[in-house]
C-alpha positions as CSV (number, residue, x, y, z in Angstrom):
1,X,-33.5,23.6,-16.0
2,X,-32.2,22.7,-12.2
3,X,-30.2,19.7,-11.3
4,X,-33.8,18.1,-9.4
5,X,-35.5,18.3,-12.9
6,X,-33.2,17.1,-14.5
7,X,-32.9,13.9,-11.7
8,X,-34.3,10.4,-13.0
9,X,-36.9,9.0,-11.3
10,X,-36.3,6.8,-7.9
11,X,-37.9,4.0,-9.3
12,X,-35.5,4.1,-12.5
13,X,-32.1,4.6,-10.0
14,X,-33.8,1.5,-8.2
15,X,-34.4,-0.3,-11.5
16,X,-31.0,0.3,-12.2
17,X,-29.3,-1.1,-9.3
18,X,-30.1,-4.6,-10.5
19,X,-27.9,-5.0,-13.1
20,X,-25.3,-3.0,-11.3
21,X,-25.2,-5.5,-8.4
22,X,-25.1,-8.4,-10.8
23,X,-21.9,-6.2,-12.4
24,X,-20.6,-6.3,-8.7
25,X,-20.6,-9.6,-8.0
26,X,-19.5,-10.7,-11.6
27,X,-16.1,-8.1,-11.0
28,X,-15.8,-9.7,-7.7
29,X,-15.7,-13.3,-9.2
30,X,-13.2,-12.6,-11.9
31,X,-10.7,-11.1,-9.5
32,X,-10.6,-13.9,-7.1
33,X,-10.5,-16.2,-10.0
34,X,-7.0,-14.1,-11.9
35,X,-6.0,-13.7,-8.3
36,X,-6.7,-17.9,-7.5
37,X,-4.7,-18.9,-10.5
38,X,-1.6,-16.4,-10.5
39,X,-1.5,-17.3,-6.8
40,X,-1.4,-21.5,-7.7
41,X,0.8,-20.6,-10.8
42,X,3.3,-18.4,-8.2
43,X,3.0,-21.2,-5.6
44,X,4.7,-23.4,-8.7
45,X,6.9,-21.6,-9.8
46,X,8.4,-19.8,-6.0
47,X,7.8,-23.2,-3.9
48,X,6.5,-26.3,-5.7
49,X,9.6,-26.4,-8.7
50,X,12.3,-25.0,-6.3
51,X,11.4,-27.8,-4.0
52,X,11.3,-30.5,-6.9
53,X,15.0,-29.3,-8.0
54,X,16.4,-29.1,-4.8
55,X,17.3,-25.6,-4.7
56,X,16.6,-22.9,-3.0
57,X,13.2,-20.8,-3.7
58,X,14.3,-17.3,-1.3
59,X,17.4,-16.6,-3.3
60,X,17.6,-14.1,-5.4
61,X,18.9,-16.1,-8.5
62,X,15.8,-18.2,-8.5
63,X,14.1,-14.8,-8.3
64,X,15.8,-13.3,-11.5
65,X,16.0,-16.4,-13.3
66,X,11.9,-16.5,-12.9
67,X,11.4,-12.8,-13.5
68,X,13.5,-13.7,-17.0
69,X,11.4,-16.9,-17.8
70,X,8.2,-14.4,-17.0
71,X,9.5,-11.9,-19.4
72,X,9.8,-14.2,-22.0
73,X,6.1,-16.1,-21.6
74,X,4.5,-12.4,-21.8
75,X,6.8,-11.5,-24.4
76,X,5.1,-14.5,-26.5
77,X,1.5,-13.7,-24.8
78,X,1.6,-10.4,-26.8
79,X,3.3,-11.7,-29.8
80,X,0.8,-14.3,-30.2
81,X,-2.5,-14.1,-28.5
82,X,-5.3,-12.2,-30.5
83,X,-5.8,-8.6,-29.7
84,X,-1.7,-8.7,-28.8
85,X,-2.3,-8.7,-24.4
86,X,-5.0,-5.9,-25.3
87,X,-3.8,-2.0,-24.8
88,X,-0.8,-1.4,-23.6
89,X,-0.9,-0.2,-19.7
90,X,1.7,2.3,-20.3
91,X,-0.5,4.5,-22.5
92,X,-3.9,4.0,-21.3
93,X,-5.6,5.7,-18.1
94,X,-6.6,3.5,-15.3
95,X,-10.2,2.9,-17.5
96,X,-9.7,2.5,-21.3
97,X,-12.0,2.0,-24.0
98,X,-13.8,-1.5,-23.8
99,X,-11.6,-4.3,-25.7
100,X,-13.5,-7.2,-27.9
101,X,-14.6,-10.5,-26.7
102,X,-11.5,-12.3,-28.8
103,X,-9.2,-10.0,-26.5
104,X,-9.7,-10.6,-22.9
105,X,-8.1,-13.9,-23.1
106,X,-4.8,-12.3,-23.9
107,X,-5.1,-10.1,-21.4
108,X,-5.9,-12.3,-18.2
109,X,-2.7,-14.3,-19.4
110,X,-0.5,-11.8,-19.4
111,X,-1.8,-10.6,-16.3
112,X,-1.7,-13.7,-14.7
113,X,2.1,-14.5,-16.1
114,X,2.9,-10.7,-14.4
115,X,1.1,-11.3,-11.1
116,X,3.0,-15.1,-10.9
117,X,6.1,-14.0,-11.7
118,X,6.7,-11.4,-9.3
119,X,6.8,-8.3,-11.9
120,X,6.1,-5.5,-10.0
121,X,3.3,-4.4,-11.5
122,X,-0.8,-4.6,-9.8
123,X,-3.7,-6.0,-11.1
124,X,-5.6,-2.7,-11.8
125,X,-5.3,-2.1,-15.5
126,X,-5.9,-5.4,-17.4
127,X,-8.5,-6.7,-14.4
128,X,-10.5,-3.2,-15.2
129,X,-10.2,-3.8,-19.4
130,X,-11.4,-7.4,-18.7
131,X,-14.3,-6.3,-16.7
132,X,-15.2,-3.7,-18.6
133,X,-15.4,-5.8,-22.1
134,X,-17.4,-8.6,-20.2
135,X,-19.5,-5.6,-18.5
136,X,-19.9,-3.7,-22.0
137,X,-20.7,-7.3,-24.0
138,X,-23.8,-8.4,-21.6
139,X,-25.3,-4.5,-21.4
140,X,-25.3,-4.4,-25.1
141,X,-27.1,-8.0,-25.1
142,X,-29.5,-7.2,-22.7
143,X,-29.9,-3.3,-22.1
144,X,-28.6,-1.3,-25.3
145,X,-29.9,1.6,-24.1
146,X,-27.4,1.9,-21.7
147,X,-25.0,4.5,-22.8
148,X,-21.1,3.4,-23.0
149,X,-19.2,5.5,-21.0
150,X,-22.1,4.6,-17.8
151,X,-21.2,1.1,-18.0
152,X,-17.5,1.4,-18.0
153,X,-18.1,3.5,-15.3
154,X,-20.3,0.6,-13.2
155,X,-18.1,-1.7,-14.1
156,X,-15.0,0.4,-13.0
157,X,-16.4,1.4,-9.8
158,X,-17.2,-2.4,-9.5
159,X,-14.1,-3.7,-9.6
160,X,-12.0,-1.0,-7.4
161,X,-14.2,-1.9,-5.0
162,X,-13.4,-5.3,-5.2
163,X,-9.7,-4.8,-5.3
164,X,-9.9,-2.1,-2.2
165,X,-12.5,-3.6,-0.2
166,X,-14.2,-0.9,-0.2
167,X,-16.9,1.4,-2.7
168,X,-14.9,4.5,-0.7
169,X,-12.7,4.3,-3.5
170,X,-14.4,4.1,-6.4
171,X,-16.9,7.0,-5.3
172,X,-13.7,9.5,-4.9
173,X,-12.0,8.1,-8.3
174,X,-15.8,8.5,-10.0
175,X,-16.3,11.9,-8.2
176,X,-13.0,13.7,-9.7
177,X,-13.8,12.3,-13.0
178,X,-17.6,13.4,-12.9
179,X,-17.9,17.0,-10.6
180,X,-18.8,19.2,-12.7
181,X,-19.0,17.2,-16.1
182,X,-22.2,17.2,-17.3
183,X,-25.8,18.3,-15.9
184,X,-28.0,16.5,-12.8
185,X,-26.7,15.9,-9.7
186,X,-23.6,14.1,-8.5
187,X,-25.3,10.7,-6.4
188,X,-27.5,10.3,-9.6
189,X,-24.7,10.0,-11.5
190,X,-22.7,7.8,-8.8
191,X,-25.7,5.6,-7.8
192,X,-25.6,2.6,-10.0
193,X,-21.8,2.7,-9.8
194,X,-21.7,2.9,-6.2
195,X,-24.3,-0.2,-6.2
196,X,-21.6,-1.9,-8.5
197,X,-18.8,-0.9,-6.0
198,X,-20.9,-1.8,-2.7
199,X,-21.8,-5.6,-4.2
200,X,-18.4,-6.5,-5.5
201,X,-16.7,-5.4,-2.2
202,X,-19.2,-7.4,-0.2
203,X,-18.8,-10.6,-2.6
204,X,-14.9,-10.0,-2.4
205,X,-14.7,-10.2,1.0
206,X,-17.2,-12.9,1.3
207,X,-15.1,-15.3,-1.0
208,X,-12.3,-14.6,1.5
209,X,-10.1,-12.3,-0.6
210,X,-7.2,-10.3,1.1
211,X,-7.8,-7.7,3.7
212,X,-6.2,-4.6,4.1
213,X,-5.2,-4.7,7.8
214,X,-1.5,-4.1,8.2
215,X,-1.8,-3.7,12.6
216,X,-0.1,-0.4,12.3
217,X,0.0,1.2,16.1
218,X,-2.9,3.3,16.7
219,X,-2.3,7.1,16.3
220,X,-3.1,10.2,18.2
221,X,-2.6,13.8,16.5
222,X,0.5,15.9,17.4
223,X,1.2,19.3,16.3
224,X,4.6,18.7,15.2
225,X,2.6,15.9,12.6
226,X,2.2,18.3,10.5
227,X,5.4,19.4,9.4
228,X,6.8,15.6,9.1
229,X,4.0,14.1,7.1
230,X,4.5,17.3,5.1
231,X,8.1,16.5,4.7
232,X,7.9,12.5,4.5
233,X,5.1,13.3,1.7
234,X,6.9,15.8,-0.2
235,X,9.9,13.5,-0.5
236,X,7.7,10.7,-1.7
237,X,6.0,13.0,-4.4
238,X,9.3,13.9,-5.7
239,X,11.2,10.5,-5.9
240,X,7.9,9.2,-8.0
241,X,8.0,12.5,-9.8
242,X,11.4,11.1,-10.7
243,X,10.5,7.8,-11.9
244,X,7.6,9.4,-13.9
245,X,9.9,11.7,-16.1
246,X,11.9,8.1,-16.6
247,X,8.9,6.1,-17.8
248,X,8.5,7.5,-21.7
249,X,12.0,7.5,-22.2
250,X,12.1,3.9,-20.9
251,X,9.2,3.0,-22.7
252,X,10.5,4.4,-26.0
253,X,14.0,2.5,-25.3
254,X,12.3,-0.7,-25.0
255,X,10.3,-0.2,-28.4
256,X,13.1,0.5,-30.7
257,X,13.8,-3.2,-30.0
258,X,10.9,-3.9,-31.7
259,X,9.3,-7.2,-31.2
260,X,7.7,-8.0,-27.8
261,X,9.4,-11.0,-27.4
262,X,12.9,-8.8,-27.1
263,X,11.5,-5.7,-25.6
264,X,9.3,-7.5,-23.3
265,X,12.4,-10.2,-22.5
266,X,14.8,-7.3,-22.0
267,X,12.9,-5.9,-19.4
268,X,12.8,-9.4,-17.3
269,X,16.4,-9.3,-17.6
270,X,16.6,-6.0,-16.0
271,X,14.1,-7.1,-13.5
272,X,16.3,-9.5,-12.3
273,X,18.8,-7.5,-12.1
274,X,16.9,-5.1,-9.9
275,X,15.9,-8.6,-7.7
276,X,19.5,-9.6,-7.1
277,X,19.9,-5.9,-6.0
278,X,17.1,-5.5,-3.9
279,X,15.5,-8.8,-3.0
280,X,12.6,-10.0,-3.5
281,X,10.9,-7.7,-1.3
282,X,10.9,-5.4,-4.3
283,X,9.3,-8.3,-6.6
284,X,5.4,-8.3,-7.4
285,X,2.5,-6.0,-6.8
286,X,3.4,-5.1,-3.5
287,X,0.2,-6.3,-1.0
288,X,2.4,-9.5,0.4
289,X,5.4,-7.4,0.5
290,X,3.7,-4.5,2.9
291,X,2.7,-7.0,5.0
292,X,6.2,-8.3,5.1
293,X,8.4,-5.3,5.6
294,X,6.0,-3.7,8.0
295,X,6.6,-7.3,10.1
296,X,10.2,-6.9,9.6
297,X,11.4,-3.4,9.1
298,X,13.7,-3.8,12.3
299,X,15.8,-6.8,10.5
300,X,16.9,-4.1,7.8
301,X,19.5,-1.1,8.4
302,X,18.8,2.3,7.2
303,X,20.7,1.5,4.3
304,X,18.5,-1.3,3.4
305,X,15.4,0.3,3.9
306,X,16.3,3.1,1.2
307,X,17.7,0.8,-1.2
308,X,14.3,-1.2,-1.4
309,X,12.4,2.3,-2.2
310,X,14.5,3.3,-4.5
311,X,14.8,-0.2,-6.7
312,X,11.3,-0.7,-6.0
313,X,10.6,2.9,-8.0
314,X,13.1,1.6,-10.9
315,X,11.3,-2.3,-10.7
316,X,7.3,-0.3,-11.3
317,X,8.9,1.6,-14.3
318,X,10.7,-1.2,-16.1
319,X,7.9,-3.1,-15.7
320,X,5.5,-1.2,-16.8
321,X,7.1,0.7,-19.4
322,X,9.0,-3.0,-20.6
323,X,5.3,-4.1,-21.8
324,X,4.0,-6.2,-18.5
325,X,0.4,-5.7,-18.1
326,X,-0.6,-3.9,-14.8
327,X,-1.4,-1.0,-12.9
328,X,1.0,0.7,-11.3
329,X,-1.0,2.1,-8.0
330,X,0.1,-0.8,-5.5
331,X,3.0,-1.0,-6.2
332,X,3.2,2.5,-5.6
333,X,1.3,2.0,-2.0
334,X,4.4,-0.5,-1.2
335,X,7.2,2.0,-2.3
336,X,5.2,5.0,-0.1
337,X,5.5,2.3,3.1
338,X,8.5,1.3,2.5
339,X,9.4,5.2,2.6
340,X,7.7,5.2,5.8
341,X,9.1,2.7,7.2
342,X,12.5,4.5,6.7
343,X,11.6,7.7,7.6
344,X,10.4,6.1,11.4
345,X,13.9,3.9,11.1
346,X,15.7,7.7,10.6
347,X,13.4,9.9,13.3
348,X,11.9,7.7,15.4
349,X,10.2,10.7,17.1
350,X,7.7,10.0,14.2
351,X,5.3,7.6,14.5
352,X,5.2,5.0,12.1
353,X,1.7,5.1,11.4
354,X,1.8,8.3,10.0
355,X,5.0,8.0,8.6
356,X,3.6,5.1,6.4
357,X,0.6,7.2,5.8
358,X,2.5,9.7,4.7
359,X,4.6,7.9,2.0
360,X,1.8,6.6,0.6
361,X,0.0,9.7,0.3
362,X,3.3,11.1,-1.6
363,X,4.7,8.1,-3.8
364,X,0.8,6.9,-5.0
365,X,0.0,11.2,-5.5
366,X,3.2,11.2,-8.0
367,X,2.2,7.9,-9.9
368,X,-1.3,7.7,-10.1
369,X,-1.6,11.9,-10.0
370,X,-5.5,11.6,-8.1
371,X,-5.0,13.0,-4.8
372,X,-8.5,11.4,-3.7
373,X,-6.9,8.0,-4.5
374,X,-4.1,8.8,-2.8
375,X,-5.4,9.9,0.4
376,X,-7.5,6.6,0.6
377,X,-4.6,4.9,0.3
378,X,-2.6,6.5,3.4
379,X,-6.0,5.7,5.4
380,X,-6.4,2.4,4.0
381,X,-3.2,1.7,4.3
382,X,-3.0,2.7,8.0
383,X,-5.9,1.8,9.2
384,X,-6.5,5.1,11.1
385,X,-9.2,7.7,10.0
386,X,-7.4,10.1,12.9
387,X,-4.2,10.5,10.1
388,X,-6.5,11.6,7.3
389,X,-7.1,15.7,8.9
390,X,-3.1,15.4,9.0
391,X,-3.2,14.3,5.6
392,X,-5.2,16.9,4.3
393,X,-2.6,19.2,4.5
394,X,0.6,17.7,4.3
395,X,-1.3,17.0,0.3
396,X,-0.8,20.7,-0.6
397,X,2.8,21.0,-0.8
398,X,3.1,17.9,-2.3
399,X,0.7,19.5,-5.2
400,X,3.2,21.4,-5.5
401,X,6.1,19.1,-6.3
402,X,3.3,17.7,-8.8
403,X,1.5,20.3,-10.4
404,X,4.5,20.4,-13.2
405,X,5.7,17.3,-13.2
406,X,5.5,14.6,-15.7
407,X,2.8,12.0,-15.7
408,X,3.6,8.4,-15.2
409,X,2.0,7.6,-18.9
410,X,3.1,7.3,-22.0
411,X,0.7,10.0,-24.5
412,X,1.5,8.1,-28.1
413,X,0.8,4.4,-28.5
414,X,3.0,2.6,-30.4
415,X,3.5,2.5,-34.1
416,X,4.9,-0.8,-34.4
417,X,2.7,-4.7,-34.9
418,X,3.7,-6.1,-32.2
419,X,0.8,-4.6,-30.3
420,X,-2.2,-3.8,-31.2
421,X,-4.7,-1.5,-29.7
422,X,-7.9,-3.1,-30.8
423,X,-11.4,-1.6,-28.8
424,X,-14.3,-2.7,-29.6
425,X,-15.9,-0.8,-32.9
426,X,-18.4,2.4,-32.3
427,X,-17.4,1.1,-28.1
428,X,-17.2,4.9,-27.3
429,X,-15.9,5.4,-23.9
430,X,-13.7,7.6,-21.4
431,X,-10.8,7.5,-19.4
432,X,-10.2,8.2,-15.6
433,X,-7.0,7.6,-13.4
């Protein structure tokens, strides 16, 4: 049977669309909610409190001593909540299978408490397991004949498009995961998705949530392009090829503490050590911090510039090997234009547009190990479609670098209580980076 037999109806793709969009603007909602608290709760604790006591927010005690404090509240969020923070974002995929109602909780506060404090870690992971169990709760109430992988899949593509302001994303995240996978054509597949993706962007924007624009200078195509976003991406593939062969090892040395209250305290400590090294440029998920160091790049030698990529790479895994809940892809975008930003600072011959694009491209390739994601997020990133044909082939040497190399994930949950893995019985589900 061909792929057009096999093709539902147009009035069923239609009929689906309905309950997609509602998915959309649900995602949409939540972000901007966990993303309206953290921000209050970080206003608190980086201006409000430093103000009350007199001292000074920007310095990087205050930093470490609120990294340390963080530590310790999502230590306790994990020893405590129900469902323990829900899974562990060092072990899952970007989509895991769909928690229970009695987890989310947990898992927004630990989020929130990572986002506040300035772990360097991104909302991607627990924002995804929250919409997904809300997404996978109301399907089952009111259309159980929706299959479970399809809604973790809508409500997925729902909230990257939220987060990226864009459905561009999710349809190259869905299309990796789904070429090939099972009979009927591709947009079939991707329609009710990409009606998830298409609403919550739209809402997102519409409720006034962060844009993307970083004013890089416009770029134009040179020959020589070639060969420096090669080189600028390779590097960046390889230093996060780096800190992916550190993240098990890291992981497994915070565990054989064995409580998440210690493991999870530990790593705020060395968090703020990495803060009183770095600044606090290198603190939180990384979207204020592009904006700031592509404003400022000239106030910092080339010195400077390096040392912020390279504690920035050591900040994502402790943090997200250390038991913090979060993703680890924009953080990753920050370390690639930081790199950028270095490489222009060291050859100004290349333009810093591409140069950013280019790191991106390399450092978010190594973490997140989807070159699709990766190229959206040297285009996104620097706001010029005419980098992406440059793109295109500086990405196959960095394949290279990456084809071997370890995975930023840890393969074996752990043994111990102090976390538990809970999904929601007979759930089902996949998993996609």
């Amino acid at each position: 049977m061909n792929d057009v037999a096999q093709s539902p109806s147009p009035a069923l793709l239609a009929k689906s669309a309905i309950p997609a969009a509602i998915v959309g603007v649900g995602s949409a909602l939540v972000l901007f909610g966990v993303d309206a608290v953290a921000h209050q709760l970080h206003q608190v604790w980086w201006e409000v409190l430093p103000d009350a006591l007199g001292v000074d927010g920007e310095a990087r005690w205050w930093a470490a001593l609120i990294l340390i404090l963080t530590g310790a509240l999502v230590g306790l969020t994990l020893w405590k909540a129900p469902g323990h923070g829900g899974h562990d974002t060092a072990t899952v995929e970007l989509v895991s299978p769909p928690l229970p109602w009695r987890t989310l909780p947990g898992v927004a506060v630990a989020l929130i408490l990572g986002l506040a404090g300035g772990v360097s870690l991104g909302p991607e992971g627990p924002i995804i397991m929250i919409a997904t169990g809300l997404t996978v709760i109301a399907y089952r109430k009111f259309l159980p004949q929706v299959p479970v992988p399809l809604i973790m899949m809508i409500s997925t593509a729902a909230m990257l498009g939220a987060m990226l302001g864009t459905p561009v994303a999710a349809a190259l995240v869905l299309t990796s995961v789904l070429g090939g996978s099972a009979p009927g054509q591709l947009w079939d597949k991707l329609f009710a998705p990409l009606v998830a993706a298409g609403t919550g962007a739209a809402v997102y924007h519409l409720l006034g949530g962060a844009s993307w624009d970083m004013g890089l200078p416009d770029y134009s195509v040179q020959w020589i392009d070639l060969l420096s976003a090669s080189i600028i991406g390779v590097i960046g593939a390889a230093l996060g090829a780096g800190a992916a062969a550190l993240f098990a090892p890291a992981h497994r040395m915070f565990r054989r503490l064995g409580h998440p209250m210690l493991y999870v305290t530990a790593g705020g400590v060395l968090l703020a050590v990495l803060v009183l090294i770095g600044g606090q440029i290198t603190t939180g998920k990384g979207a204020d911090q592009t904006a700031e160091i592509l404003a400022t790049w000239q106030d910092y030698s080339i010195a400077g510039l390096a040392l912020i990529v390279v504690v920035k790479l050591f900040a994502i895994v402790v943090s997200g090997a250390a038991g913090f809940r979060g993703g680890r892809i924009f953080p990753a975008m920050f370390t690639g234009v930081a790199l950028g930003v270095f490489s222009h600072a060291l050859v100004p011959a290349v333009p810093l547009t591409l140069a950013v694009a280019a790191g991106v491209v390399g450092v978010v390739f190594a973490v997140g190990r989807d070159g699709w994601l990766a190229l959206f997020g040297g285009v996104l990133i620097s706001g010029s479609i005419t980098v992406l044909p440059v793109l295109c082939i500086a990405v196959l040497p960095m394949w290279l670098v990456l084809t071997r190399a370890p995975h930023m994930l840890v393969h074996e949950a752990p043994a111990h209580a102090g976390e538990a893995h809970a999904a929601a019985p007979d759930a089902g589900g996949t998993t996609a980076r």
